[in-house]
N, CA, C and O atoms as a printed pandas DataFrame, in Angstrom:
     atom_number atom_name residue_name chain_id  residue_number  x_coord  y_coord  z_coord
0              1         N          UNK        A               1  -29.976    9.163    2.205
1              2        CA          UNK        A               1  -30.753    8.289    1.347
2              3         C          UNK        A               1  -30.265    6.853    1.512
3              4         O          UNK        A               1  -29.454    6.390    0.710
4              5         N          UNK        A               2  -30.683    6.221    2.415
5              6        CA          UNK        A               2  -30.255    4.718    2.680
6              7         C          UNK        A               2  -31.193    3.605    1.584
7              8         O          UNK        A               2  -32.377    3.272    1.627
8              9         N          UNK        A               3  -30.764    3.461    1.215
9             10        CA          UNK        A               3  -31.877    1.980    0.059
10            11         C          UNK        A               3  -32.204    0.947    0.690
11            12         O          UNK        A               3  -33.192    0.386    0.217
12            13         N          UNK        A               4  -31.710    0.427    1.671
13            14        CA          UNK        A               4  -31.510   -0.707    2.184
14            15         C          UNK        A               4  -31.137   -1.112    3.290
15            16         O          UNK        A               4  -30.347   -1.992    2.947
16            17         N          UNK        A               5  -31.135   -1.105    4.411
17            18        CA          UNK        A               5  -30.091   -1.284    5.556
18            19         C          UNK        A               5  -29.429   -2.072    5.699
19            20         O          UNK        A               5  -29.904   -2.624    6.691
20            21         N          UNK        A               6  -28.696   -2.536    5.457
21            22        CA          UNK        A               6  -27.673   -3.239    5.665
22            23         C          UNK        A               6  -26.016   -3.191    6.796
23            24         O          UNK        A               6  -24.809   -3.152    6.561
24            25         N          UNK        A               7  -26.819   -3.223    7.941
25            26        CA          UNK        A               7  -25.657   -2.879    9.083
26            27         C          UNK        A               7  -24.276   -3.511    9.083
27            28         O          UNK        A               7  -23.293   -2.937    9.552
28            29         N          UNK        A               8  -24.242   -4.880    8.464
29            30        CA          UNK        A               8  -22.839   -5.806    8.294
30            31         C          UNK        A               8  -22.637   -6.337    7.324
31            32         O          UNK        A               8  -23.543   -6.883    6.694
32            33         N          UNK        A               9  -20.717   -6.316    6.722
33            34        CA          UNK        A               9  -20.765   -6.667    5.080
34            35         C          UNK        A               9  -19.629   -7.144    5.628
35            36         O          UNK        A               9  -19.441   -7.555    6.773
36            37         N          UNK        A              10  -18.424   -7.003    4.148
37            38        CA          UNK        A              10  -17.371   -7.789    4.228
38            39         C          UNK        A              10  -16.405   -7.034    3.726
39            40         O          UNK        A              10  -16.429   -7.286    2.521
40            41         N          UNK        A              11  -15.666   -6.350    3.905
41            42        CA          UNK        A              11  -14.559   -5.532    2.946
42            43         C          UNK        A              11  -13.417   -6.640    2.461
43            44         O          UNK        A              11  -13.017   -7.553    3.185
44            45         N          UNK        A              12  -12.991   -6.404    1.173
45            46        CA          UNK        A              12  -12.305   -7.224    0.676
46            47         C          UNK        A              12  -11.216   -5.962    0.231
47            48         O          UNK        A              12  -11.620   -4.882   -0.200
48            49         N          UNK        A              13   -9.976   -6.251    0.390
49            50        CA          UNK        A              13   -8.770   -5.358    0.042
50            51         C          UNK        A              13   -7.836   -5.978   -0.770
51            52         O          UNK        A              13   -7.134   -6.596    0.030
52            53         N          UNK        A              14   -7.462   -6.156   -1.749
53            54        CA          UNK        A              14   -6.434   -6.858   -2.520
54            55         C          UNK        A              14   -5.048   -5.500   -2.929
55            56         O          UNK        A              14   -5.028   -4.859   -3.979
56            57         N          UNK        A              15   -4.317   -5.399   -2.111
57            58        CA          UNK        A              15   -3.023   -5.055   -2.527
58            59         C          UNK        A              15   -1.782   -5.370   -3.687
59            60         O          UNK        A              15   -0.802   -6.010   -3.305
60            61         N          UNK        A              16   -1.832   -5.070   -4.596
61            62        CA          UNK        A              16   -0.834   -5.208   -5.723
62            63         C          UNK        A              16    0.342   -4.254   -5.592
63            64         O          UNK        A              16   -0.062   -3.282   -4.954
64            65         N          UNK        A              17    1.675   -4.103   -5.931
65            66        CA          UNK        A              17    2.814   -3.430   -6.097
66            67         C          UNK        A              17    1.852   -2.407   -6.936
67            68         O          UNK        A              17    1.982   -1.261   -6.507
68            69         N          UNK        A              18    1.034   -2.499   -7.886
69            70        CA          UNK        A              18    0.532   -1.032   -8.975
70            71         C          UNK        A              18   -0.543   -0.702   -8.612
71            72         O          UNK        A              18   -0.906    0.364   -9.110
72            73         N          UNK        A              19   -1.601   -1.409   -7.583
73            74        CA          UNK        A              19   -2.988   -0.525   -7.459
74            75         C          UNK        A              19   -3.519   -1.835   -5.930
75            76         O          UNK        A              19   -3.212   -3.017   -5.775
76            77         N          UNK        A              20   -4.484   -0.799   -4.984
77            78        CA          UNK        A              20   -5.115   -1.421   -4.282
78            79         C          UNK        A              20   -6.843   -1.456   -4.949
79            80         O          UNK        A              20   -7.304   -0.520   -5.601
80            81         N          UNK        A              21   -7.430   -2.420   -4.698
81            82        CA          UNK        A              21   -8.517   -2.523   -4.743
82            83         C          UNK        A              21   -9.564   -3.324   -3.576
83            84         O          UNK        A              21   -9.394   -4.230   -2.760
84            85         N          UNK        A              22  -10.650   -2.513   -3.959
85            86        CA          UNK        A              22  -11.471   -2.514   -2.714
86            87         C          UNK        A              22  -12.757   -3.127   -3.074
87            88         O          UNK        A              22  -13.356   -2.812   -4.102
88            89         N          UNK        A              23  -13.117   -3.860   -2.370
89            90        CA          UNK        A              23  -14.731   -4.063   -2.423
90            91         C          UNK        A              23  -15.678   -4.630   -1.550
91            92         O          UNK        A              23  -15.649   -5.847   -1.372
92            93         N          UNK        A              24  -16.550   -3.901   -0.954
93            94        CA          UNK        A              24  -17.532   -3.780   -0.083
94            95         C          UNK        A              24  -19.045   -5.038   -0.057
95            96         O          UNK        A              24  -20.168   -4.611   -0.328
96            97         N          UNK        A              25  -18.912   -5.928    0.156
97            98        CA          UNK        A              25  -20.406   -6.972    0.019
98            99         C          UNK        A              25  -21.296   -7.063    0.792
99           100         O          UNK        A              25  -21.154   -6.013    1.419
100          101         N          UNK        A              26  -22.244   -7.625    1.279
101          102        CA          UNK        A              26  -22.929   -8.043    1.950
102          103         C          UNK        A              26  -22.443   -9.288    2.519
103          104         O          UNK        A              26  -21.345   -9.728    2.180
104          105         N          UNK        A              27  -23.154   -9.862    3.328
105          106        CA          UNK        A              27  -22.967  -11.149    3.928
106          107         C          UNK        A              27  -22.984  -12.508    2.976
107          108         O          UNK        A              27  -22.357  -13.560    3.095
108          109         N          UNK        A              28  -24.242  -11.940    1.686
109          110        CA          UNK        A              28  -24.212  -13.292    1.071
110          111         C          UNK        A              28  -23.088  -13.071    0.124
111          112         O          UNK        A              28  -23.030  -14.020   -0.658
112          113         N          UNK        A              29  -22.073  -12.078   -0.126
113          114        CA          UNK        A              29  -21.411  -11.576   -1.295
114          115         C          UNK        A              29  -21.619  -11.056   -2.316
115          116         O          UNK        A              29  -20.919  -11.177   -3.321
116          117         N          UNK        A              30  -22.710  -10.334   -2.200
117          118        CA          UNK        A              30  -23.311   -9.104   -2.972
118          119         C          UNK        A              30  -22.835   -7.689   -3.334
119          120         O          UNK        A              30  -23.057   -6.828   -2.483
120          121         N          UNK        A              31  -22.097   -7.247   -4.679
121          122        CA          UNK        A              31  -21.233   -6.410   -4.317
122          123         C          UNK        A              31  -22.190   -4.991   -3.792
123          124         O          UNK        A              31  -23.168   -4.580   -4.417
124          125         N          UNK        A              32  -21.770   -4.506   -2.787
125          126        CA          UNK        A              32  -22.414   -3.061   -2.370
126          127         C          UNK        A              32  -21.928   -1.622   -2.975
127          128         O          UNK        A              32  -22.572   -0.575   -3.044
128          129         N          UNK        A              33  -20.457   -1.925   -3.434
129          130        CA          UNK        A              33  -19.749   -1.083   -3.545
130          131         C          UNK        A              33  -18.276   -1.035   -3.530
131          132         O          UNK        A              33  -17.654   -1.279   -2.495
132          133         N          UNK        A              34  -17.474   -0.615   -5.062
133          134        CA          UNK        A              34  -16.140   -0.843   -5.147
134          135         C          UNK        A              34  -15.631    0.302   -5.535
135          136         O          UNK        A              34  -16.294    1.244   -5.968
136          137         N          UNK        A              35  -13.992    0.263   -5.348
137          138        CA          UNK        A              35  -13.327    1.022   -5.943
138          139         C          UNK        A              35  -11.907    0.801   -5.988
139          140         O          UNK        A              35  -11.577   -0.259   -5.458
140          141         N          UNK        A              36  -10.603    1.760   -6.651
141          142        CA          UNK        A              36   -9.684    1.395   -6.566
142          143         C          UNK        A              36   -9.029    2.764   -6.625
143          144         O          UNK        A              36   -9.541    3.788   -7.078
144          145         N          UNK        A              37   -7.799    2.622   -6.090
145          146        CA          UNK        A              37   -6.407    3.543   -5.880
146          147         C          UNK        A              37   -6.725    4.338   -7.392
147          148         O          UNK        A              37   -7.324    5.382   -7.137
148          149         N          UNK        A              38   -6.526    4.182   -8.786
149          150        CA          UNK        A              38   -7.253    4.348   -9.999
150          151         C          UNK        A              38   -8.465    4.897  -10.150
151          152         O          UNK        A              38   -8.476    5.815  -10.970
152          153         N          UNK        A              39   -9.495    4.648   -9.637
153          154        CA          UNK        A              39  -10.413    5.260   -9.590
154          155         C          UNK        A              39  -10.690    6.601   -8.846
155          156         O          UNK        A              39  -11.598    7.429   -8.920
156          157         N          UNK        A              40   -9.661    6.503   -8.169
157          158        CA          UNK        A              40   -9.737    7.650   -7.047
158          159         C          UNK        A              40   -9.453    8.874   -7.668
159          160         O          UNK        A              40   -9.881    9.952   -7.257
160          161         N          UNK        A              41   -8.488    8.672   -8.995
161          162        CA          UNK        A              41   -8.069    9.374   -9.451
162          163         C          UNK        A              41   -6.259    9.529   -9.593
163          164         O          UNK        A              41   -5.519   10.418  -10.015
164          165         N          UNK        A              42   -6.063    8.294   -9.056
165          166        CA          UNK        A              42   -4.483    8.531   -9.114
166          167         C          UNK        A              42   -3.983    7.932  -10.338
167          168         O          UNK        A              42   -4.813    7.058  -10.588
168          169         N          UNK        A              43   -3.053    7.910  -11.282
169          170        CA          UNK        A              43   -2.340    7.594  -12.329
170          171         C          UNK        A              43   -0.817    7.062  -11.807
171          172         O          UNK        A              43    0.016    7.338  -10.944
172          173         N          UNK        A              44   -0.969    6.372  -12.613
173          174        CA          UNK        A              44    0.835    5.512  -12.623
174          175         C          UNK        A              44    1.169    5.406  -11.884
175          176         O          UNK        A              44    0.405    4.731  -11.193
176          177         N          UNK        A              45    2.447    5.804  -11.140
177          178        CA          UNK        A              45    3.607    5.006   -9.281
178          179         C          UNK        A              45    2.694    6.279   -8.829
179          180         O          UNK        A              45    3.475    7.178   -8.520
180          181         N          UNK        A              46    1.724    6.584   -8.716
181          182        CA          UNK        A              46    0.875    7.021   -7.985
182          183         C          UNK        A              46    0.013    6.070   -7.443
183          184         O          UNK        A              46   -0.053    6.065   -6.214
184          185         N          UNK        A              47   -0.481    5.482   -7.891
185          186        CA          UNK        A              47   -1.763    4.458   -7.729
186          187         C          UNK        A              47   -1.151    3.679   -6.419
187          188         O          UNK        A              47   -1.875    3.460   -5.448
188          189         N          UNK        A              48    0.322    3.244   -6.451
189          190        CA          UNK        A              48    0.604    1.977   -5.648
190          191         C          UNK        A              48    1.059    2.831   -4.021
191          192         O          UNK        A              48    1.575    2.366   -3.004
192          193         N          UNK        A              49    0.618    4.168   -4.343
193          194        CA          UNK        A              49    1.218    4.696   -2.630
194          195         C          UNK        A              49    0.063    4.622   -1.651
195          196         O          UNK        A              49   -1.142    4.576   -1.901
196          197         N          UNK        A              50    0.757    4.621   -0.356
197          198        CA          UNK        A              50   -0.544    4.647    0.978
198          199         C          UNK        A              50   -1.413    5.458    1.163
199          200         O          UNK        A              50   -2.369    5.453    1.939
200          201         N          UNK        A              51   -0.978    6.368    0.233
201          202        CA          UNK        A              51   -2.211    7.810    0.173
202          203         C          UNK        A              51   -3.364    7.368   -0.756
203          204         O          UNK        A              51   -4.573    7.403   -0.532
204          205         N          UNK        A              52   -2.718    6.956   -1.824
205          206        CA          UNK        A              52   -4.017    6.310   -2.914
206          207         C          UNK        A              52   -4.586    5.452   -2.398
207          208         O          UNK        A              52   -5.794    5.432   -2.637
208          209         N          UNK        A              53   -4.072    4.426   -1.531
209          210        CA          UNK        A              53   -5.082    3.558   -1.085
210          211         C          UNK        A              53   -6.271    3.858    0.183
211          212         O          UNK        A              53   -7.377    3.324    0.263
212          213         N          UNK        A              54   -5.610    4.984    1.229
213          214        CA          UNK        A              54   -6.368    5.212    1.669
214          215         C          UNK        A              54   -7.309    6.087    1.419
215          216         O          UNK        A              54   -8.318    6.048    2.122
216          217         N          UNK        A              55   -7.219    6.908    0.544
217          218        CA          UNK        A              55   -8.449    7.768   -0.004
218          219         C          UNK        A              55   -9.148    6.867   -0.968
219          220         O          UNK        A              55  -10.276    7.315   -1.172
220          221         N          UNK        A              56   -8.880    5.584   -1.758
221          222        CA          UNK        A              56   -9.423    4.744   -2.268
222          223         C          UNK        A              56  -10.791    4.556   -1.575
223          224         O          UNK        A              56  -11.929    5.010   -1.687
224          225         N          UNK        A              57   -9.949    3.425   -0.595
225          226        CA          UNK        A              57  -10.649    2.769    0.971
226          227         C          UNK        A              57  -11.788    3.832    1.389
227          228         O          UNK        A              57  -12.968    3.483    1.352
228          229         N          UNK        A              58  -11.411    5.172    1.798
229          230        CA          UNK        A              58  -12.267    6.197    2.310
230          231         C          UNK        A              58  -13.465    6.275    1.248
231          232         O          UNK        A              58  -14.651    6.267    1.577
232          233         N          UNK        A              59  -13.063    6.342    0.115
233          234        CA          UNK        A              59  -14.685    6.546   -0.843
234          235         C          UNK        A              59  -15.051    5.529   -0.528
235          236         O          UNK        A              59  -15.865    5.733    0.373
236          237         N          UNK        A              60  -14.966    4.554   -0.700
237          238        CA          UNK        A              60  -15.882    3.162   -0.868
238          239         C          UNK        A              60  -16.342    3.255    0.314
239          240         O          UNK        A              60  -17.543    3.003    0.222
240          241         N          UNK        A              61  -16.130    3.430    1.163
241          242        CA          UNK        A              61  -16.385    3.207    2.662
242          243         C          UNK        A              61  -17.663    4.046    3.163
243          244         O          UNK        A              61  -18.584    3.769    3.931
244          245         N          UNK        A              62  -17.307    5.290    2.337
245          246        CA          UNK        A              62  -18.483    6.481    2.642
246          247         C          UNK        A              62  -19.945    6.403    1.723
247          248         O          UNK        A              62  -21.040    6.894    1.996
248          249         N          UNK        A              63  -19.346    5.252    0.033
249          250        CA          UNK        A              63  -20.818    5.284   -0.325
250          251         C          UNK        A              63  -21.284    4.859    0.575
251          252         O          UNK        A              63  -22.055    5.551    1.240
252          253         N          UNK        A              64  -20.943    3.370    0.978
253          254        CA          UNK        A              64  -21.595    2.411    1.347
254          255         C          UNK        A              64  -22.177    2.584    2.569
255          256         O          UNK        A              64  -23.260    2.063    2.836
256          257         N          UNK        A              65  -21.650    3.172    3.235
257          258        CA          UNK        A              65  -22.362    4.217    5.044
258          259         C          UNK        A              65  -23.353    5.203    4.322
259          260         O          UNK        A              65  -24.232    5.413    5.157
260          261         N          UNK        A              66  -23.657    5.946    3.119
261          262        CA          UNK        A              66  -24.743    6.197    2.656
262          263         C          UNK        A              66  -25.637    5.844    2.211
263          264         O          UNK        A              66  -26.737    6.328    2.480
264          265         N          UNK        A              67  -25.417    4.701    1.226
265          266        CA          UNK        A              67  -26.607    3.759    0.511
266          267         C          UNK        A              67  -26.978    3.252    1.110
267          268         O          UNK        A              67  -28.203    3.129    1.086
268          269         N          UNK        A              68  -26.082    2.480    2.241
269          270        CA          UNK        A              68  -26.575    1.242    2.754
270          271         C          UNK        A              68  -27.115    1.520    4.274
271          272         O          UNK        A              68  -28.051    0.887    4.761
272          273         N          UNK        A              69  -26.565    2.315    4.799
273          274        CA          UNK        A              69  -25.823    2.873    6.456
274          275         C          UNK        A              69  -25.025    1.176    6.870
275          276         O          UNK        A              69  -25.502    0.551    7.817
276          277         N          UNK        A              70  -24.020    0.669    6.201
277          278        CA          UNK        A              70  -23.196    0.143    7.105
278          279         C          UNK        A              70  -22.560    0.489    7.880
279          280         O          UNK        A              70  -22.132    1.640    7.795
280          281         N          UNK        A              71  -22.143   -0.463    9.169
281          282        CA          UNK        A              71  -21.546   -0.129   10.594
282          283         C          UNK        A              71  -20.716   -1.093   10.747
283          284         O          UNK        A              71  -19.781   -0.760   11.476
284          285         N          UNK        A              72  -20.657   -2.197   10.352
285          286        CA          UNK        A              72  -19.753   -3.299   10.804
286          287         C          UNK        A              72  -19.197   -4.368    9.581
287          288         O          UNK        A              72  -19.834   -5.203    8.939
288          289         N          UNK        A              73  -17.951   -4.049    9.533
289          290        CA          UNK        A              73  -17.238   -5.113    8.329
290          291         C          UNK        A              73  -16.522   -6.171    9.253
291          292         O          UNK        A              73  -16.569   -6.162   10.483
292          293         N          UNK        A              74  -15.755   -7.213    8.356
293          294        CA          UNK        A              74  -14.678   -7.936    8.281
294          295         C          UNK        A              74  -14.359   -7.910    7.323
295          296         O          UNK        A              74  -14.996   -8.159    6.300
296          297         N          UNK        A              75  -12.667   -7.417    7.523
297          298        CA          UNK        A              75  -12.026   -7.464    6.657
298          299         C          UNK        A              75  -11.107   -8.548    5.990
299          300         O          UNK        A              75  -10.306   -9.227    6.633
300          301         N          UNK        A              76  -11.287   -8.636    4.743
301          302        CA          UNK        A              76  -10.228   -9.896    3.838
302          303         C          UNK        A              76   -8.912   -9.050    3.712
303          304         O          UNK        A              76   -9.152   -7.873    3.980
304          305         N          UNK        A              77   -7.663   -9.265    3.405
305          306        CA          UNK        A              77   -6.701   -8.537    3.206
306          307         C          UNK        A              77   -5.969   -9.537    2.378
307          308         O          UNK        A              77   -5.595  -10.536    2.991
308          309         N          UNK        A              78   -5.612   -9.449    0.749
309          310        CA          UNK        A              78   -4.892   -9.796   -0.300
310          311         C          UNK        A              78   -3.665   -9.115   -0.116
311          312         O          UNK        A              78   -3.466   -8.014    0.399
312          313         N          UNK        A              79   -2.808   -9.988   -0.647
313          314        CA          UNK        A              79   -1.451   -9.164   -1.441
314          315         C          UNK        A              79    0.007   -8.660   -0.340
315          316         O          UNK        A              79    0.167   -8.723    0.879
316          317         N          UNK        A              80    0.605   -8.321   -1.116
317          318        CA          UNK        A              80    1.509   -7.781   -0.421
318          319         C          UNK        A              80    2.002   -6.057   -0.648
319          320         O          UNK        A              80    3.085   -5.591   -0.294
320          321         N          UNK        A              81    1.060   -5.425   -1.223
321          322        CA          UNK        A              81    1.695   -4.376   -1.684
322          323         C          UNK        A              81    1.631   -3.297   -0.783
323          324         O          UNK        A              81    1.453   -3.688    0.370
324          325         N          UNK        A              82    1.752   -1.535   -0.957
325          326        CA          UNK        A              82    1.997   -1.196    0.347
326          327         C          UNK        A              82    1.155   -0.163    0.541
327          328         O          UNK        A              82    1.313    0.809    1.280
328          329         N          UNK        A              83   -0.048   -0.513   -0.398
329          330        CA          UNK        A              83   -1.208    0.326    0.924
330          331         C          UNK        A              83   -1.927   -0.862    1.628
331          332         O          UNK        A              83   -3.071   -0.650    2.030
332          333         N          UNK        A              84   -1.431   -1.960    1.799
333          334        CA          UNK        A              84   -1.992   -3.170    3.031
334          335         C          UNK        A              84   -2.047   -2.027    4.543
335          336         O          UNK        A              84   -3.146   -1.648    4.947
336          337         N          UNK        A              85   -1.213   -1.741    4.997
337          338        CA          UNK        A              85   -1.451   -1.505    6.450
338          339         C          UNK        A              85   -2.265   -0.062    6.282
339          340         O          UNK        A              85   -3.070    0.365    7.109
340          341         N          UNK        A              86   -1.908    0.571    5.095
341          342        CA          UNK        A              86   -2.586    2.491    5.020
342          343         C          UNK        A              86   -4.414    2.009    4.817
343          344         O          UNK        A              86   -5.427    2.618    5.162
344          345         N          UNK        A              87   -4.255    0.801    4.180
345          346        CA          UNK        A              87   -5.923    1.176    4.065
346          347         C          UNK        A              87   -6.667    0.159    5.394
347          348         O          UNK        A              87   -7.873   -0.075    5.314
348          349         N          UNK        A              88   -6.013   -0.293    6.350
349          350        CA          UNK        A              88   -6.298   -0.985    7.658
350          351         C          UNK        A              88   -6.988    0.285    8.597
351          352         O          UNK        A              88   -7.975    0.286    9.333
352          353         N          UNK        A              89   -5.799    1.595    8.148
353          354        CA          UNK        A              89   -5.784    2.746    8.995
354          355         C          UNK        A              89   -6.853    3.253    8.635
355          356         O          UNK        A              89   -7.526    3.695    9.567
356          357         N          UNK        A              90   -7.323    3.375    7.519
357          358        CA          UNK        A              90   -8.296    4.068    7.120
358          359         C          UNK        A              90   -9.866    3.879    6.933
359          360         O          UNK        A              90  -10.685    4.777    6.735
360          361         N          UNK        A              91  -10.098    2.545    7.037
361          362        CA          UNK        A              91  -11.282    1.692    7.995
362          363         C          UNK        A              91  -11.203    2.255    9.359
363          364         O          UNK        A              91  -12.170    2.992    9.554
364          365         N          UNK        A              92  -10.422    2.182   10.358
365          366        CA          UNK        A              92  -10.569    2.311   11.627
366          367         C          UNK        A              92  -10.949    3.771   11.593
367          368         O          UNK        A              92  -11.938    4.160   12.213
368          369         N          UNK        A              93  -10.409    4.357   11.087
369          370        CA          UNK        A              93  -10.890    6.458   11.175
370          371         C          UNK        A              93  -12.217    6.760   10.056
371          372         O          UNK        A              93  -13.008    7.700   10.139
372          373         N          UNK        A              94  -12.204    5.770    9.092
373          374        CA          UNK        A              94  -13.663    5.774    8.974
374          375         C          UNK        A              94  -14.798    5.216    9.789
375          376         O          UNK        A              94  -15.890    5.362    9.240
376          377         N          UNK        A              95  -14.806    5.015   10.177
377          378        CA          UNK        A              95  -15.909    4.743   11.937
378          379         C          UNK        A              95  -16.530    3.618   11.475
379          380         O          UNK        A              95  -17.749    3.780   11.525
380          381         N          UNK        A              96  -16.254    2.669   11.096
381          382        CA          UNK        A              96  -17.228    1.411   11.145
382          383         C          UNK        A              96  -16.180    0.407   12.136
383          384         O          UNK        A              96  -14.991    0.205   12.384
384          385         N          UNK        A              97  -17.434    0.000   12.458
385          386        CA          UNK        A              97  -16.559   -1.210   13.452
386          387         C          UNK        A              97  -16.050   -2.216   12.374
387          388         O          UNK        A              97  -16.492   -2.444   11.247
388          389         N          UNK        A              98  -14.839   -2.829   13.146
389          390        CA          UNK        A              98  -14.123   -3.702   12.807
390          391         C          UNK        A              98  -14.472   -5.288   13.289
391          392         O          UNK        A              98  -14.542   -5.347   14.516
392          393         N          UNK        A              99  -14.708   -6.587   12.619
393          394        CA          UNK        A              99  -15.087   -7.619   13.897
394          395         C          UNK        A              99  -14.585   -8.072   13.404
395          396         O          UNK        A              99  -14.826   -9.161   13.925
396          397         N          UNK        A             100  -13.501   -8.424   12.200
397          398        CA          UNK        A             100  -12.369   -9.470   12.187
398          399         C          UNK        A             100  -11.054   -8.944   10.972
399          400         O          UNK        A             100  -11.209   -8.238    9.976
400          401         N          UNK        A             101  -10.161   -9.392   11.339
401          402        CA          UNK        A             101   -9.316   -9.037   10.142
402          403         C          UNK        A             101   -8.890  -10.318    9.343
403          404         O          UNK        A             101   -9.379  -11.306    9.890
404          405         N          UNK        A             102   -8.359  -10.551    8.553
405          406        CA          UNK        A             102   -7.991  -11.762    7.588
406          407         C          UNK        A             102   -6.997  -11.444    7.054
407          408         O          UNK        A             102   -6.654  -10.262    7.024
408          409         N          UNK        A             103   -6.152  -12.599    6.395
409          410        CA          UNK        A             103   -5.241  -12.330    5.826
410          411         C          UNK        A             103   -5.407  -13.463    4.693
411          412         O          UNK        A             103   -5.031  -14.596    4.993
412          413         N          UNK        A             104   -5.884  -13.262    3.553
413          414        CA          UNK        A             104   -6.069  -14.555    2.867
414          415         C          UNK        A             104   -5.642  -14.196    1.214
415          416         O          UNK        A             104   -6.159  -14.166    0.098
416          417         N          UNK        A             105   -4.034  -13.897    2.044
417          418        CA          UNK        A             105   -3.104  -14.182    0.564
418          419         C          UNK        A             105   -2.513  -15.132    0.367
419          420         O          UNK        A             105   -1.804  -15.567    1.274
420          421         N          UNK        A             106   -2.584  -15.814   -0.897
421          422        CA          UNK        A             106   -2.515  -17.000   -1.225
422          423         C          UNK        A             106   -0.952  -17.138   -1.261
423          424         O          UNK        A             106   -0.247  -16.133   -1.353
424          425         N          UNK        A             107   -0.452  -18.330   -1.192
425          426        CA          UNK        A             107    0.623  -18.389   -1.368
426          427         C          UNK        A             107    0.759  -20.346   -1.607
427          428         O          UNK        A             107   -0.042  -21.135   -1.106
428          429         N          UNK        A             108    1.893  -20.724   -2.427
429          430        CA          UNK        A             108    2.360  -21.755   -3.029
430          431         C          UNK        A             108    2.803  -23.058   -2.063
431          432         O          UNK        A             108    3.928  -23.190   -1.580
432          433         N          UNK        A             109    1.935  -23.782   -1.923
433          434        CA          UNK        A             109    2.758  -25.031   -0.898
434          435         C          UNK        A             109    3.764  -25.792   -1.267
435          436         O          UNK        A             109    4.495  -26.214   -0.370
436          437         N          UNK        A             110    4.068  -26.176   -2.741
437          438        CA          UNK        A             110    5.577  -26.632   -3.566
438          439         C          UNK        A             110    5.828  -26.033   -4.521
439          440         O          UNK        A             110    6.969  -25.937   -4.972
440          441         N          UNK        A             111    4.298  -25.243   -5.272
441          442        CA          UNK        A             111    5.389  -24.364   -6.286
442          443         C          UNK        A             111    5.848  -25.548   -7.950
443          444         O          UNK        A             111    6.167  -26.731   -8.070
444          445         N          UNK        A             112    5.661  -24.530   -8.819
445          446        CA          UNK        A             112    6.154  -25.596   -9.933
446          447         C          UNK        A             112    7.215  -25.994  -10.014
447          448         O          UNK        A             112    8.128  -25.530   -9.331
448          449         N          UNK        A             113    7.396  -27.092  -10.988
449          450        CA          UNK        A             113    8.649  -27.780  -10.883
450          451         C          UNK        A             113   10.134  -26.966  -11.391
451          452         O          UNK        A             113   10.225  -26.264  -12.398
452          453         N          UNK        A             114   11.065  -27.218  -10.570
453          454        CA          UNK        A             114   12.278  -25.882  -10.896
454          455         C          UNK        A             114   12.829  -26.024  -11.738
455          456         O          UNK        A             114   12.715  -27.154  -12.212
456          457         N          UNK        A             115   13.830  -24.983  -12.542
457          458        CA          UNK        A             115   14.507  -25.498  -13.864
458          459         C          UNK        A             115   15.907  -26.623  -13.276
459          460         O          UNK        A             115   16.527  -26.680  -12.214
460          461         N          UNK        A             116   15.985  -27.488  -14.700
461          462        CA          UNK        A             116   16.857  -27.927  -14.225
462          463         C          UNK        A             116   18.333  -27.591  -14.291
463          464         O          UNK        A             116   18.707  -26.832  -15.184
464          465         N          UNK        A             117   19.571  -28.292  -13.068
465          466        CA          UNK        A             117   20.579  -28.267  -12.666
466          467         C          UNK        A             117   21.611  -27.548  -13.550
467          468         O          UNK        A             117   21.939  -28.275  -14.488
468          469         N          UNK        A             118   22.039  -26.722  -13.554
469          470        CA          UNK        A             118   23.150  -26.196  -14.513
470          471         C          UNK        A             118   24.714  -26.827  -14.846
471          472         O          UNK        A             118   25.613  -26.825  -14.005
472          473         N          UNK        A             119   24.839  -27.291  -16.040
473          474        CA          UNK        A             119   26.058  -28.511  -16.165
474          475         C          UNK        A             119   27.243  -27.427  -16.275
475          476         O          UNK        A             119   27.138  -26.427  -16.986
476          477         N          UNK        A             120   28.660  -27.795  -15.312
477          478        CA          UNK        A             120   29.480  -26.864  -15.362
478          479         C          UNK        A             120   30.153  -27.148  -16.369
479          480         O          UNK        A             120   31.079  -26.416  -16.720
């Protein structure tokens, strides 16, 4: 049951130390389809392992090859936590092509101002 065809979107992955989250758009940024480590069904220092994220990754991946029949993402990649590389793996063995990867975790160019000097 495809609704729509939509052959190319955008996967967005944000990695946290407690949960990965996922979400699937279109080109103009339309969400197609989300989910998370949590939703999958995992609870507590469950949520933040490479297994939760890649069975996360795998649902979202499979609505959206049903509703939509997508074939081709680019991926965004947030965070530092540690289903980053498990849910990379799990795009590629879910069969959609890959046409770019990203890395667009933010990070601080000075950072707020530090406490001050400690008087001995």
């Amino acid at each position: 049951m495809v609704n729509k065809k939509i052959e190319s979107g955008k996967l967005y992955i944000s990695a946290s130390f407690n949960n990965t989250l996922v979400t699937v758009t279109n080109d103009a940024g339309d969400c197609l389809a989300w989910g998370s480590s949590g939703l999958s069904g995992f609870k507590g220092t469950r949520k933040a392992t490479p297994f939760a994220a890649t069975s996360a990754v795998e649902k979202v991946l499979n609505e959206a090859k049903e509703k939509y029949g997508l074939e081709e993402v680019e991926i965004y990649l947030k965070g530092p936590g540690p289903g980053r590389d498990a849910a990379l793996r799990a795009v590629r063995s879910a069969g959609v092509r890959i046409s770019m990867i990203a890395d667009v975790t933010p990070f601080p160019h000075n950072g707020p101002r530090p406490k001050k000097k400690r008087r001995a």
